[in-house]
C-alpha positions as CSV (number, residue, x, y, z in Angstrom):
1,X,-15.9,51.8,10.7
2,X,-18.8,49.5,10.9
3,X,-19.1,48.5,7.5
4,X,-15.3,48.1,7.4
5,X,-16.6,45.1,10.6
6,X,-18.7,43.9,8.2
7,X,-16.7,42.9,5.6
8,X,-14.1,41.6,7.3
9,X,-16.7,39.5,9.0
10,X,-18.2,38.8,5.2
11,X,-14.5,37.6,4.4
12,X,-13.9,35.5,7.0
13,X,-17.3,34.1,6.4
14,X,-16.4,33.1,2.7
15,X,-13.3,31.9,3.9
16,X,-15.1,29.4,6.2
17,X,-17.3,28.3,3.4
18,X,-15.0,27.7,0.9
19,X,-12.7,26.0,3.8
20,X,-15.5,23.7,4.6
21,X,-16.2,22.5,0.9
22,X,-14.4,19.1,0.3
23,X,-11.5,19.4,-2.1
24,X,-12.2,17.0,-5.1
25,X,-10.0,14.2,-5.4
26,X,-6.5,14.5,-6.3
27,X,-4.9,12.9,-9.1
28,X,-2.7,11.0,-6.5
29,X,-5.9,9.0,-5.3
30,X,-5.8,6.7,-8.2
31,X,-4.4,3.0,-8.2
32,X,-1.4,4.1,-10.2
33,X,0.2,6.7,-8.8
34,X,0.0,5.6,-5.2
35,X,1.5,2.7,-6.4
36,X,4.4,4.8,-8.0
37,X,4.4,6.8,-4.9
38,X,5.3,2.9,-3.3
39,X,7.6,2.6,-5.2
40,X,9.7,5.8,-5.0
41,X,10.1,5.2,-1.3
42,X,11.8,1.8,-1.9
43,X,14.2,3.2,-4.3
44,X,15.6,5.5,-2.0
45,X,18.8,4.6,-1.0
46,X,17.9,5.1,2.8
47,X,14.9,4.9,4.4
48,X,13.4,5.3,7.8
49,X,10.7,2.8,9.6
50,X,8.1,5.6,9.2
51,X,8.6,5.9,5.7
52,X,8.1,1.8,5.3
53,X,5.0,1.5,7.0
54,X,2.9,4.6,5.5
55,X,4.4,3.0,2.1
56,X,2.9,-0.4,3.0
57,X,-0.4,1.2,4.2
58,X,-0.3,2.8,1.0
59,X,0.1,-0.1,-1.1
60,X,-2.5,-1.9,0.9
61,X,-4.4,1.5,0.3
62,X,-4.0,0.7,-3.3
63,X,-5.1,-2.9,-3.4
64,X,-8.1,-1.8,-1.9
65,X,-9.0,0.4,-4.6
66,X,-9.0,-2.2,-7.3
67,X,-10.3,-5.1,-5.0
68,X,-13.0,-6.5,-7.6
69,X,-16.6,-7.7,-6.0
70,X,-16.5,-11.1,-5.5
71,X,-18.3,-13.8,-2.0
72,X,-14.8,-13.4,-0.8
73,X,-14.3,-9.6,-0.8
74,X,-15.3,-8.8,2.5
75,X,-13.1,-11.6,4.0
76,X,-10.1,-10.2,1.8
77,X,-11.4,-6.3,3.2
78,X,-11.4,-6.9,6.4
79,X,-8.0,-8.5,6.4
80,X,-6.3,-6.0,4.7
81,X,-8.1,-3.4,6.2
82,X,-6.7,-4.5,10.2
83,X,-3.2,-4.7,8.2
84,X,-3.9,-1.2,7.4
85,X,-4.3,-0.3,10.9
86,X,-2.0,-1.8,12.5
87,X,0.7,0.0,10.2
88,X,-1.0,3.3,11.0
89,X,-0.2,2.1,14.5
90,X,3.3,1.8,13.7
91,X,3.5,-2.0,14.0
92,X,5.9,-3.9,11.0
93,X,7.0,-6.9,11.9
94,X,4.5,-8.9,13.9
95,X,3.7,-12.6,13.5
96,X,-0.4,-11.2,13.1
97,X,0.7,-8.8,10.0
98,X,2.0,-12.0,8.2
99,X,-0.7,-14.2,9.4
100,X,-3.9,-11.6,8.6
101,X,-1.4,-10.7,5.1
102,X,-1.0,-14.7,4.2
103,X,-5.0,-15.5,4.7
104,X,-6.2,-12.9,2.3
105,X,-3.0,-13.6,-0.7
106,X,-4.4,-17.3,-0.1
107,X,-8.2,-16.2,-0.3
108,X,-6.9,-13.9,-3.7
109,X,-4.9,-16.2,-5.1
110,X,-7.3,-19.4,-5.1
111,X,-5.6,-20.9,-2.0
112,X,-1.9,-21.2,-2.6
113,X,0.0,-19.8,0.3
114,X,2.6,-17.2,0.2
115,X,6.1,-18.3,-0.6
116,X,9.6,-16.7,-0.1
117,X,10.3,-16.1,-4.1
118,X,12.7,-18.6,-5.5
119,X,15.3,-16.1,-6.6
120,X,16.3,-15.2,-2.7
121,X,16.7,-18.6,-1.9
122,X,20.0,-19.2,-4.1
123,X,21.6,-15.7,-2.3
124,X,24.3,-16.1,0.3
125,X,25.5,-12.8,1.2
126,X,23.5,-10.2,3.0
127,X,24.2,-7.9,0.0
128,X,23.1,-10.3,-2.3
129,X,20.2,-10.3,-0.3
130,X,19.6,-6.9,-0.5
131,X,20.0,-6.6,-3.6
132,X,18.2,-9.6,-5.0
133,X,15.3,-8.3,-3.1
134,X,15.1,-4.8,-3.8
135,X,14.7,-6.4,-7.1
136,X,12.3,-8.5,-6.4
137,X,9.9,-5.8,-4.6
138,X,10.1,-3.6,-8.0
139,X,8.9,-6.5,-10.2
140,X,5.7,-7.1,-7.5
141,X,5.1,-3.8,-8.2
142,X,5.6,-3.2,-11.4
143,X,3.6,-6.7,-12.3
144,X,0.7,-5.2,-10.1
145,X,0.6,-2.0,-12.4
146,X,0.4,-4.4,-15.3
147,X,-2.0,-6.6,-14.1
148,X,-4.3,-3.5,-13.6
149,X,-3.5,-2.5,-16.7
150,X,-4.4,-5.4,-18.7
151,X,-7.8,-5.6,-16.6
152,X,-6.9,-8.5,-13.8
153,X,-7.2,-6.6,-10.9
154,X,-7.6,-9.5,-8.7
155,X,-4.0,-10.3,-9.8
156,X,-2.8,-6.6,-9.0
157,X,-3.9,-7.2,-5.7
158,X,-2.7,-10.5,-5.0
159,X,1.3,-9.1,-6.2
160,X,0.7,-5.8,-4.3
161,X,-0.5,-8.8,-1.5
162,X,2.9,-10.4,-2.2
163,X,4.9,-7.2,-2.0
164,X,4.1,-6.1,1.2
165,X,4.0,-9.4,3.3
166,X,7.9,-9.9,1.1
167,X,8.8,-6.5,3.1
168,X,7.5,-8.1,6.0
169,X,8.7,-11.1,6.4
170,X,12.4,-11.6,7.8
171,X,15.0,-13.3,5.9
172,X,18.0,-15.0,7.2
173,X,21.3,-14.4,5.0
């Protein structure tokens, strides 16, 4: 009976240990696939608030990891970092989101600000809309995966930069 205790205590002690080492990171973790993982959110046909802003902390997750070292890092950091927050938070739409969002793409991008793209401007109906700019959020996305690719990731983060302050800004059909 007691050493029956005993290894049942002996189990549950291994258990704890191996419970208590850190799993090693997951394949997910990587610049790539959480941008995919972005991606596959916006290409559902419906979608709920929740789903958009852990998708957008996610892509600002992403930009972080590919964020090259540079005198203007930290500022970029710290901006996307409150971003981050404030999504975790469960803000979306608020005026500091664009603001904080429009000083880092302007600190990335070698000071040019933030523009609605040209190809939403020509669309009338709130379908084209829609349309036009689900569009338009795949190819941000898909040019930040290239841009990392091809080694610019100072690019990658300034279209994953442009993606999700696109989501956040409101447009008027």
């Amino acid at each position: 009976m007691r050493s029956r205790s005993l290894t049942v205590f002996a189990l549950i002690g291994i258990a704890a240990l191996f419970a208590a080492v850190p799993a090693p990171l997951a394949a997910a973790d990587d610049f790539e696939t959480t941008v995919g993982r972005v991606r596959s959110v916006f290409g559902k046909p419906h979608y709920s608030r929740e789903d958009v802003t852990r998708a957008l902390g996610q892509a600002l997750d992403a930009s972080l990891m590919v964020l090259p070292a540079s005198d203007r890092t930290a500022e970029v950091r710290s901006r996307i970092e409150t971003v981050r927050k404030m999504f975790a938070e469960g803000a979306l739409f608020e005026d500091k989101i664009r603001q904080y969002l429009g000083l880092a793409y302007k600190t990335i991008s070698g000071g040019q600000a933030w523009e609605i793209p040209a190809e939403l401007k020509s669309a009338y109906r709130e379908a084209d809309i829609m349309a036009r700019a689900k569009k338009i959020c795949e190819a941000l996305l898909d040019s930040s995966l290239a841009e990392h690719k091809a080694g610019r990731d100072e690019a990658a983060v300034r279209d994953i930069l442009s993606f999700v302050i696109f989501v956040v800004t409101p447009v008027e059909a």
